[in-house]
Each structure stands twice: as C-alpha cells, then as structure tokens.
N, C-alpha and C positions, 0 to 999 in steps of 0.2 A: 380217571385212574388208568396206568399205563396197562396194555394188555399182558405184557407178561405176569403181571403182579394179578390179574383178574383170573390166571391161569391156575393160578393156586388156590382160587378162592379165598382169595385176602379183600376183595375189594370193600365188601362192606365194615370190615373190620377196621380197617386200613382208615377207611375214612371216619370210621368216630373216634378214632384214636388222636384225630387231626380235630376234630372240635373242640371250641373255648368253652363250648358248655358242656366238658367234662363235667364237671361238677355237678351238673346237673343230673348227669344219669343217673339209672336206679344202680345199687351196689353191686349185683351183678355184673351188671354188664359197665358200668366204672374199670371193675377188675379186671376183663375182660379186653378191655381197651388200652389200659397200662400196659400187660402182658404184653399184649402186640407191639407197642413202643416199644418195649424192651427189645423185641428178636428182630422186630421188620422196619429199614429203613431205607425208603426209596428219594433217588436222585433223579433228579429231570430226566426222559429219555431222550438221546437224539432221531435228528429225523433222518430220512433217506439211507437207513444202514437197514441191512437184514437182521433180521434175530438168529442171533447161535444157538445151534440145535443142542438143547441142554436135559438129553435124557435122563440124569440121575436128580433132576432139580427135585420135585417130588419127593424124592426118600430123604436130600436135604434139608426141607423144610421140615417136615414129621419129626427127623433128629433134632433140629432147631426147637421145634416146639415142645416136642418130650425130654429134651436135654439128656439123648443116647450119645454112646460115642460111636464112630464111623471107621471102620477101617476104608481106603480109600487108595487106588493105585491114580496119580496124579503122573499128569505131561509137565514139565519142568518147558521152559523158554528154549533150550537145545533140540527140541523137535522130539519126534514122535519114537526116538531112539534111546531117550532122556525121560525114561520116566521112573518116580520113587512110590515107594509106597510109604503110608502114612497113619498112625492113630488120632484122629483128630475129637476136639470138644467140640462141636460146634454154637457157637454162642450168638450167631445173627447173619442174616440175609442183605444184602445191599443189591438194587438195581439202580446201574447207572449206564446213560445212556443207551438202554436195551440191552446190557451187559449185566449178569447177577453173577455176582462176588459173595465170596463164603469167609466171614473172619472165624477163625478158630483156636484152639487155644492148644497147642502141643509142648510139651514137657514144661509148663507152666506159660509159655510164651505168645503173645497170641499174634497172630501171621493172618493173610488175605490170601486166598486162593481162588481161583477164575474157576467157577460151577460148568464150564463149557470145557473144561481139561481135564473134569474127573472119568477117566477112562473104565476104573472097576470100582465098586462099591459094595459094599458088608456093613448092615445094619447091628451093631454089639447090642448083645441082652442090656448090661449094666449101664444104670444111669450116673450121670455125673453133677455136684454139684455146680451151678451155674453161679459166679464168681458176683455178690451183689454190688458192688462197686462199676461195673464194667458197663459203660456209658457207648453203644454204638455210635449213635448220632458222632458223636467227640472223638471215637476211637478213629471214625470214616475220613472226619475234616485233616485230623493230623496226620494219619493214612497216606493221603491221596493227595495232600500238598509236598509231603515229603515225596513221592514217586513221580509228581509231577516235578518236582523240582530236581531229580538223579537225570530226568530223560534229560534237560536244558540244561547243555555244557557249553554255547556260545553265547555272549554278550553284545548284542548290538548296539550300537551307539545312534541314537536315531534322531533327527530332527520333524517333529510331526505339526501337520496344522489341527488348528482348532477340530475343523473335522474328527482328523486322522485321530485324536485324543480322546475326542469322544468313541470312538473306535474300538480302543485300547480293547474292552472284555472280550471283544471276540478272541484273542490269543490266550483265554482262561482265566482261570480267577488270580494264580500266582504269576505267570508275568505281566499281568495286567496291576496285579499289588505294586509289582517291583516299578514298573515303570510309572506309575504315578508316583511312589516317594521318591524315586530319583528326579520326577521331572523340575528341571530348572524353571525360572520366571521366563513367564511369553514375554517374547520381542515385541514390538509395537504391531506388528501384524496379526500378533496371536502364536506365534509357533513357540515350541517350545524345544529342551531337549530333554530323551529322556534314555535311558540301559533298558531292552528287554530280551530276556531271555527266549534264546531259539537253541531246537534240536543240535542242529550242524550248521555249516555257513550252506551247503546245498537245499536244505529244508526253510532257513531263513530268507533265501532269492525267493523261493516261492510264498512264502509268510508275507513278505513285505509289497513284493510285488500287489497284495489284495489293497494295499492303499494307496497305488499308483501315484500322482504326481503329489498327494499331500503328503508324503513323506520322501527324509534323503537321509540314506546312511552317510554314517559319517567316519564311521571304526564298526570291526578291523579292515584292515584296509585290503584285506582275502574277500571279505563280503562288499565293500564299496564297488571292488573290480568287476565282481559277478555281477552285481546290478548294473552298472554300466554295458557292459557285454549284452543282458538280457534285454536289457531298453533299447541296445545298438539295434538290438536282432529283431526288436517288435519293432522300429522304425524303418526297419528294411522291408518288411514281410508289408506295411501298409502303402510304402511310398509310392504306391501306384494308384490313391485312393483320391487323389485329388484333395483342391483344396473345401 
C-alpha cells in the first residue's frame, strides 16, 4: 500500500476492497469495502519523486466520504497569480504516481483537480447526493488518456528494433497504444516502424535518445536533425575514449 494512501488510514480498507473474496465477507464489512471502491482509487506510484506537500488532503477525503460540498480557492496552471475559487462535489480521490487528484463535480460537470493546488478550503454544512452511475475507476482511464494525449502534439516517425519495441511502455500507456497499432511488419531483422507520440521535437531528442542505437527517427525531419546533432555531440564528448 502506497504511503500516501496509508496517510489517511485507508490502507486496510483499501485492501479488502481489492479482494476476490469479496463475497465472502460478512455484510458489514462487504458494504464497507464497495463504499471504498466507490470514492478511493489508486494508481501505481512513481518512484524517485518527492511527495507534494498536500495539506488540505484530509478535509478532502472526509468531504469524499461524507459526500459535503467544499468551497475551495484553487491555483489554475498560470501560476500562483491565477487562482479561482470554486463549489465543488467531491466524488473520489485518485493517487497517481505519488500525486492525489480530486475528480469533482461542479455545475453538473465533473472535472480533476491536483489536491497539491488547493490553496484555501471551507468545509459546507449541506450534503450532496452522490451521482450513482458515476464509475471512478472509468471516469480516471478516460481522464488521463485524454490529458495525456493534449500534452503529445509531435508525431515521431520511428524505426525500432525488436528491443527497442519491447520498450515501447515506458513512454506510457497511450503512446505506447499508438505506436503498437501503427507499427508496420518487422524487416527480416526484426525492426519495425511505428508513430509515437512526443511532447515537442525538444522533449522527443531526449525521449528517444533512452533507446540509443535501437532506434532511427525517420520524420519529421526538425526531429531527425536534432538527433543527428545530438549523436554528433555524444561522439565528440567520448572520442577520446579509445577503442
């Protein structure tokens, strides 16, 4: 159990909520376990990052769980000059990657907000019904492919070896999709081609660069140049290394 999630004292909950032998529990605590599926769902954490200092996480959860609404002053992406204020429903907790995200549901609509940006908070007397259709797990997948897919505005054209393909998840789940249905038939060697989506052509030099000589861009030809340059520059930097 990831330690933020232990933070709240969800861990044990957390985890009978995850067993197949639901079924087998007593009624109580059955109900007890769905509940929790309902409001809490956690994604893998990453490793080597800090934790964001998430002081209002707490009084989120409790709204989560008693179904209050939150008045909320929020940081917007424009920085710490850019902030709105908000009525939110809160209807579930997401930890991903050491990151807890807040989906919530305002003027009917429901939206994601980063629990690390709520800058003021006000917990509202009145509760709110809690929308029974409203499926986290599903709301989180479609969520977070679509925002993963706004940041990836460049299309690499990539030829990869067998390696390099098996590779592929490390640049995520959705360019990792992309670039398997695109990929073409291996050559006789194994390589193949395939489109993966990268931030920028300067975010993609350093992406590609991680699979060294099993991969060759091929298009566009902004991004072929930069990896030539950058191979130029790592061949210079070693050519003192002997053979």
């Amino acid at each position: 159990m990831p330690g933020p999630a232990a933070e709240l004292g969800l861990a044990t909950a957390l985890a009978a909520a995850q067993l197949k032998l639901l079924a087998a529990l007593p009624a109580e605590l059955r109900s007890r376990a769905v509940r929790t599926g309902e409001r809490f769902h956690l994604d893998a954490p990453g490793w080597f990052r800090e934790l964001e200092p998430t002081p209002h996480l707490a009084a989120v959860a409790d709204a989560v769980w008693n179904q209050r609404r939150l008045r909320v002053r929020y940081r917007r992406w424009g920085g710490e000059d850019d902030q709105v204020d908000r009525t939110l429903e809160p209807l579930g907790l997401v930890l991903k990657a050491g990151v807890w995200y807040l989906a919530a549901a305002v003027s009917g609509q429901v939206r994601t907000y980063r629990v690390s940006q709520i800058r003021a908070l006000e917990a509202l007397p009145e509760r709110f019904e809690r929308p029974e259709a409203f499926d986290l797990p599903g709301y989180w997948r479609t969520w977070s492919e679509r925002f993963a897919s706004s940041l990836l505005r460049v299309t690499a054209v990539v030829r990869v070896s067998p390696r390099a393909f098996a590779l592929l998840p490390m640049y995520g789940p959705h360019a990792a999709r992309v670039a398997r249905e695109s990929a073409g038939e291996p050559d006789a060697a194994g390589w193949r081609q395939v489109t993966l989506p990268v931030e920028t052509v300067e975010h993609g030099v350093v992406e590609l660069l991680r699979l060294g000589a099993d991969a060759e861009v091929i298009g566009p030809l902004e991004l072929r140049r930069r990896m030539r340059e950058a191979a130029e520059a790592l061949a210079r930097r070693y050519e003192d290394a002997g053979p």
